[in-house]
Rosetta silent file (secondary structure, phi, psi, omega in degrees, C-alpha in Angstrom):
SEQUENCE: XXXXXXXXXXXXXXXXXXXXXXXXXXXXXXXXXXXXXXXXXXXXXXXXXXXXXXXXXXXXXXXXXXXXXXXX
SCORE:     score description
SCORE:     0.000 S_00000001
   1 L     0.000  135.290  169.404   -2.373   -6.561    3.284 S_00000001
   2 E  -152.266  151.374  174.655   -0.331   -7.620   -0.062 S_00000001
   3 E   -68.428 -165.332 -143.423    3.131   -7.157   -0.897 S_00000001
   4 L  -121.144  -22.967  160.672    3.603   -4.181   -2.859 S_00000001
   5 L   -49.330   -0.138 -156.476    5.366   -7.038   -6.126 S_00000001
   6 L  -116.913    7.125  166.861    1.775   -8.425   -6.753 S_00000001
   7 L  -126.834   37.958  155.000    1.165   -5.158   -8.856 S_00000001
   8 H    55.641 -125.754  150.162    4.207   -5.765  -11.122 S_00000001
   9 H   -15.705  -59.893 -157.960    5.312   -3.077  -13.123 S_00000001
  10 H   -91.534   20.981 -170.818    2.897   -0.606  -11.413 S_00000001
  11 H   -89.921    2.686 -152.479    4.334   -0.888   -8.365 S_00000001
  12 L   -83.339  -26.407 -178.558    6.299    1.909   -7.678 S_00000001
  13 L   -83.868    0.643 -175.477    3.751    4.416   -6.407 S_00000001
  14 L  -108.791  -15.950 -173.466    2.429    2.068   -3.664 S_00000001
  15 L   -55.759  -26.122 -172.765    6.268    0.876   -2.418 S_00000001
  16 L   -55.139  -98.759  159.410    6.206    4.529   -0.417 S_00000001
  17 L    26.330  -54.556 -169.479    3.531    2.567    1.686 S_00000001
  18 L   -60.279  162.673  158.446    4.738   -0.707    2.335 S_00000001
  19 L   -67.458 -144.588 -165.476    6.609   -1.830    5.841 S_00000001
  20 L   -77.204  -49.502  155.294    9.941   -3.294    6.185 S_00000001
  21 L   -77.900  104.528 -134.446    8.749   -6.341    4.546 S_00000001
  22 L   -88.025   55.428  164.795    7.371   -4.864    1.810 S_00000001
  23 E   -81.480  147.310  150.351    3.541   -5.469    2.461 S_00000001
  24 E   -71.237  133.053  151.813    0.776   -2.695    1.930 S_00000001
  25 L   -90.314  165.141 -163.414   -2.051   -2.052    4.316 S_00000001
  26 L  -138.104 -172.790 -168.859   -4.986   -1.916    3.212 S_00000001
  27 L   -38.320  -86.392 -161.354   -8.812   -0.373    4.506 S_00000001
  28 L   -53.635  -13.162 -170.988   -9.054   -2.944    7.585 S_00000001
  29 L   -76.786  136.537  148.475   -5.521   -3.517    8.671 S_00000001
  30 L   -83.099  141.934  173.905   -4.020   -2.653   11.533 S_00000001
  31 L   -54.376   11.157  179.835   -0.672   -1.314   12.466 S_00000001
  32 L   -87.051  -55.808  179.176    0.254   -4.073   14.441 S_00000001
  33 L   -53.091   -9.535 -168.876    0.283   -6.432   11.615 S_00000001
  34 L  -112.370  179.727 -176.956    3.060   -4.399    9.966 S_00000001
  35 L  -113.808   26.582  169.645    7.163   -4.037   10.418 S_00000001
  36 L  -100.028  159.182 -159.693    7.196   -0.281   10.426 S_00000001
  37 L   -46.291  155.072 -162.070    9.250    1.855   13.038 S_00000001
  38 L   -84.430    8.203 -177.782    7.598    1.929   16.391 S_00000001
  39 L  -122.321  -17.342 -169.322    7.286    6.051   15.892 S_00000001
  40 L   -54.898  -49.219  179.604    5.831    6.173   12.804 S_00000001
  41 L  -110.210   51.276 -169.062    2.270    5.929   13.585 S_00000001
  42 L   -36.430  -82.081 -166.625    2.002    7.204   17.533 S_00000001
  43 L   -89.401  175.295 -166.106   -1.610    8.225   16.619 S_00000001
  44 L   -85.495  -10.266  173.768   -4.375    7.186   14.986 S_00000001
  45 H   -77.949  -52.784  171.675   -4.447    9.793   12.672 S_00000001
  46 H   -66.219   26.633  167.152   -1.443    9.265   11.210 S_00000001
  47 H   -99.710  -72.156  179.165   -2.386    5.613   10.672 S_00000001
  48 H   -30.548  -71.013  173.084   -6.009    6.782    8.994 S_00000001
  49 H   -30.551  -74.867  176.206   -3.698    9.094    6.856 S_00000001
  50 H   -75.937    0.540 -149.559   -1.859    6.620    5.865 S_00000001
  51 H  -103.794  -37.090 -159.443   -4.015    3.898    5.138 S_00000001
  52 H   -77.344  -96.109 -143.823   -6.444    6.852    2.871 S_00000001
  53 H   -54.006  -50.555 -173.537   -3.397    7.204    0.680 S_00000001
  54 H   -58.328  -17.189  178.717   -2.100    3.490    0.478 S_00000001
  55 H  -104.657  -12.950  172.113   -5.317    2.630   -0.757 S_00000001
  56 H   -69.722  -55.995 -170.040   -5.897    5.426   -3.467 S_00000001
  57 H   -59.932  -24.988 -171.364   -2.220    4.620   -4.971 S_00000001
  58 H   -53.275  -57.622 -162.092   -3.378    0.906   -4.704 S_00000001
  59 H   -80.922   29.538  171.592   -6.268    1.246   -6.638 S_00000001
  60 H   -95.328  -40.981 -173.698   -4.521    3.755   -9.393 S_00000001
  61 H   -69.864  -16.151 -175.973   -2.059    1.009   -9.691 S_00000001
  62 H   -53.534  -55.658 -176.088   -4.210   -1.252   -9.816 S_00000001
  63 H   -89.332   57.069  179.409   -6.168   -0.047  -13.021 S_00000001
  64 H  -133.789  -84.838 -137.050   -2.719    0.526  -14.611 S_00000001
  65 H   -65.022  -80.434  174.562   -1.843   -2.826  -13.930 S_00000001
  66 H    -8.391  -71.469  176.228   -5.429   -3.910  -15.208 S_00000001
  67 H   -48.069  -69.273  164.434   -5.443   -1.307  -18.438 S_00000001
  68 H   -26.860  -71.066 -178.458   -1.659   -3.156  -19.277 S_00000001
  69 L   -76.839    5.764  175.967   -2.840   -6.442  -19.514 S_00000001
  70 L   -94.448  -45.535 -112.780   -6.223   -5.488  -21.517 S_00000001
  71 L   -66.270  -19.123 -157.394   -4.131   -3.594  -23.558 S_00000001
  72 L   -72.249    0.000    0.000   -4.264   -5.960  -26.848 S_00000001
């Protein structure tokens, strides 16, 4: 889990993602650890699902964020 501000700039495609507080999950986390609505993830699929996605936008923002500060 990291807040969704620790990728700066590049953050805006992972903010979809975040809870209430605006952390990410990440591979290992569970929904328990987060502040989102008590309906969101009933099943486990829709957890998996999201969790797939939150970590593919991380790591595109990620090498954005990366590529940006290389850029000189």
């Amino acid at each position: 889990m990291f807040h969704y501000t620790k990728l700066d700039i590049f953050c805006n495609d992972v903010k979809k993602f975040a809870d209430a507080d605006g952390y990410v999950p990440e591979a290992e986390d569970i929904c328990q650890d987060f502040s989102y609505p008590d309906t969101q993830f009933k099943g486990l699929k829709n957890w998996t699902q999201h969790i797939q996605s939150s970590v593919h936008a991380t790591r595109s923002a990620q090498q954005k964020l990366h590529a940006w500060q290389n850029r000189l």
